[in-house]
C-alpha angles and dihedrals in degrees: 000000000000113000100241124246086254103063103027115121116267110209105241112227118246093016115153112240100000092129101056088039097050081057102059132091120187097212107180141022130195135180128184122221104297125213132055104000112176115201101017127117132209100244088051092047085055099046087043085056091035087055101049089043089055091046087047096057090054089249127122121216091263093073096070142102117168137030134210125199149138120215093223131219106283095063110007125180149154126287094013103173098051084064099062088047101056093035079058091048083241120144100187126178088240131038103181127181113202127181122169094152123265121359087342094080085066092046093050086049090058094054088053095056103045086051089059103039077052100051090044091252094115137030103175122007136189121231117197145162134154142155132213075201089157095035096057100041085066102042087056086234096110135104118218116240091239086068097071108033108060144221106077096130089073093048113021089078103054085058101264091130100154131024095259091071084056094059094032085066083053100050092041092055089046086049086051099042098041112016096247113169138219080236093072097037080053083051091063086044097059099031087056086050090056102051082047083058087064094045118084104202095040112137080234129020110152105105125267120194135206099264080048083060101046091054102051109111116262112261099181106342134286086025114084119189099267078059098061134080131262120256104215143164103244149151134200140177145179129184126213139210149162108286087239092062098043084057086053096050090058095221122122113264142186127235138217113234105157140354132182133170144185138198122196101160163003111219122011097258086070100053129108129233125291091270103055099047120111113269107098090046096062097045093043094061087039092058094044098042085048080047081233151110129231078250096078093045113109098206132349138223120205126172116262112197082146134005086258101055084063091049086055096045091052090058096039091050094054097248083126146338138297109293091007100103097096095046083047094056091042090054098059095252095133101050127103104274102039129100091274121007116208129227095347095187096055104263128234082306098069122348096054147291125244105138095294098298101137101048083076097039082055094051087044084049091044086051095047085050088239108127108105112208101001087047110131103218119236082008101174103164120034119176130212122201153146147094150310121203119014097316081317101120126026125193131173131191124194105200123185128193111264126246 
């Protein structure tokens, strides 16, 4: 099917990196089993992903030259990506770490590649990440996220000791400003358990209902732990071209028509109010620079490190209006069958966490027309957003099926 004129992207002019972008094809995805793993590392989950999405583009491993990853949080180290490279056998002309925070670090994978297919410095490139982020917790080997990121004199202390209780601040002064309930944060829980159902390889896929949901223990009010994410060993991996070689390659591809992204802040303590994050922002570039409105996406994909990170991603990407997200997941309107489901593959919350990683490989999956039961039929823009950090980075991709 052919995107109609009317809803064919229409470059914006000025935009910063349109042309690269408009280049690029993402052209196979790829995820290992995903839950409780013993005995895996990181580094092996994302070669074992690197490996079948370079299979699935119709590519050996012989075809690429560079090569995008982030280490990840469970067992982080220094030149990551070389690693996977030579894990892989690769020798590849680039070997790129990239960390923005969130979905935003595949994002940001996916700029730089387009930069260096479009320089000539690239001509395939591999795109991993992946965590054994319950593995290494119990083999004492682990290092704790807060470790890495900063900033926890000025909030440890306070009592903000894990990210949760980040998110948990945002979603009690939503609760205050707008008189959202636990009751439709438990309505994003049990909608993203469902579409889990219909995913075969989800970290959890048997039902949950609401009253399941009200009687999970509270983990930082108002969140209780059917609000949180997963932690999951998991792997996941995409592979990108030029969009003339993916048509060569006669596999379905994705491709980029817009991207837009915002940073307020560092630590919670700095951020602004609910408001003012990013959110907006992102989505708003990302639309111009697509020459299109969230009203023409056929599903959507938003980071769920928590049920309310998918409440506020609802409202920032247009879907309704400031402080309507909770009434919006109670009505229905994220499930599979409505205008634009929401998070098809089950999310972080159900399907499996790994940095946000297959939120993308799903909307790449929706796009290929290769999602099975939680396929949207005819879809044509997918779009792909969310945050890194505790509401600190926003980033949001508009991707459309190629043709």
């Amino acid at each position: 099917m052919v995107l109609p004129a009317s809803r064919r992207r229409q470059p914006a002019v000025g935009a910063v990196g349109v042309s690269v972008l408009d280049g690029i094809a993402i052209v196979g995805v790829a995820e290992t089993a995903i839950g409780k793993l013993p005995g895996r590392s990181a580094i092996s989950l994302q070669a074992e992903a690197g490996a079948a999405a370079v299979a699935a583009a119709g590519l050996t491993k012989a075809d690429i030259d560079g090569v995008f990853s982030f280490s990840g949080y469970s067992q982080a180290m220094m030149l990551h990506a070389g690693r996977v490279a030579e894990h892989l056998g690769l020798r590849p002309e680039l070997a790129v770490v990239t960390d923005v925070g969130g979905p935003g670090t595949h994002h940001a994978a996916l700029l730089n590649v387009a930069a260096a297919i479009d320089a000539g410095m690239c001509t395939a490139a591999l795109c991993t990440y992946g965590e054994n982020g319950i593995s290494i917790r119990r083999s004492g080997r682990g290092r704790a996220p807060g470790t890495l990121t900063g900033g926890e004199d000025f909030e440890a202390p306070y009592g903000q000791i894990a990210m949760i209780s980040g998110y948990a601040l945002f979603a009690q002064r939503h609760m205050h400003l707008y008189g959202t309930t636990s009751e439709q944060l438990g309505a994003v829980a049990v909608t993203s358990r469902h579409h889990a159902s219909l995913n075969d390889n989800a970290h959890k896929r048997d039902p949950i209902t609401l009253a399941d949901h009200q009687a999970s223990p509270m983990i930082s009010s108002p969140l209780r732990r059917l609000d949180c994410s997963l932690i999951s060993d998991a792997g996941g991996a995409f592979v990108v071209t030029s969009i003339d070689r993916a048509r060569s390659l006669g596999v379905p591809y994705a491709r980029i028509l817009g991207y837009g992204s915002a940073v307020t802040h560092h630590i919670g303590s700095q951020a602004p109010d609910l408001h003012e994050l990013g959110g907006p922002v992102s989505a708003e570039r990302a639309f111009e620079r697509a020459g299109l409105t969230v009203a023409d996406a056929d599903a959507v994909y938003i980071h769920d490190a928590c049920t309310f990170s998918v409440v506020a991603g609802v409202e920032a990407l247009g879907l309704c209006g400031e402080g309507e997200g909770g009434p919006y997941a109670e009505s229905g309107a994220l499930a599979l069958g409505s205008d634009c489901p929401v998070n098809l593959h089950g999310g972080m919350l159900s399907h499996g966490h790994a940095g946000g990683v297959f939120h993308l490989l799903d909307a790449v999956r929706q796009l290929q027309g290769s999602a099975g039961r939680r396929q949207v039929n005819g879809a044509e823009v997918v779009v792909a957003h969310g945050n890194g950090g505790v509401f600190s980075t926003f980033s949001t991709m508009v991707l459309g099926r190629g043709q």
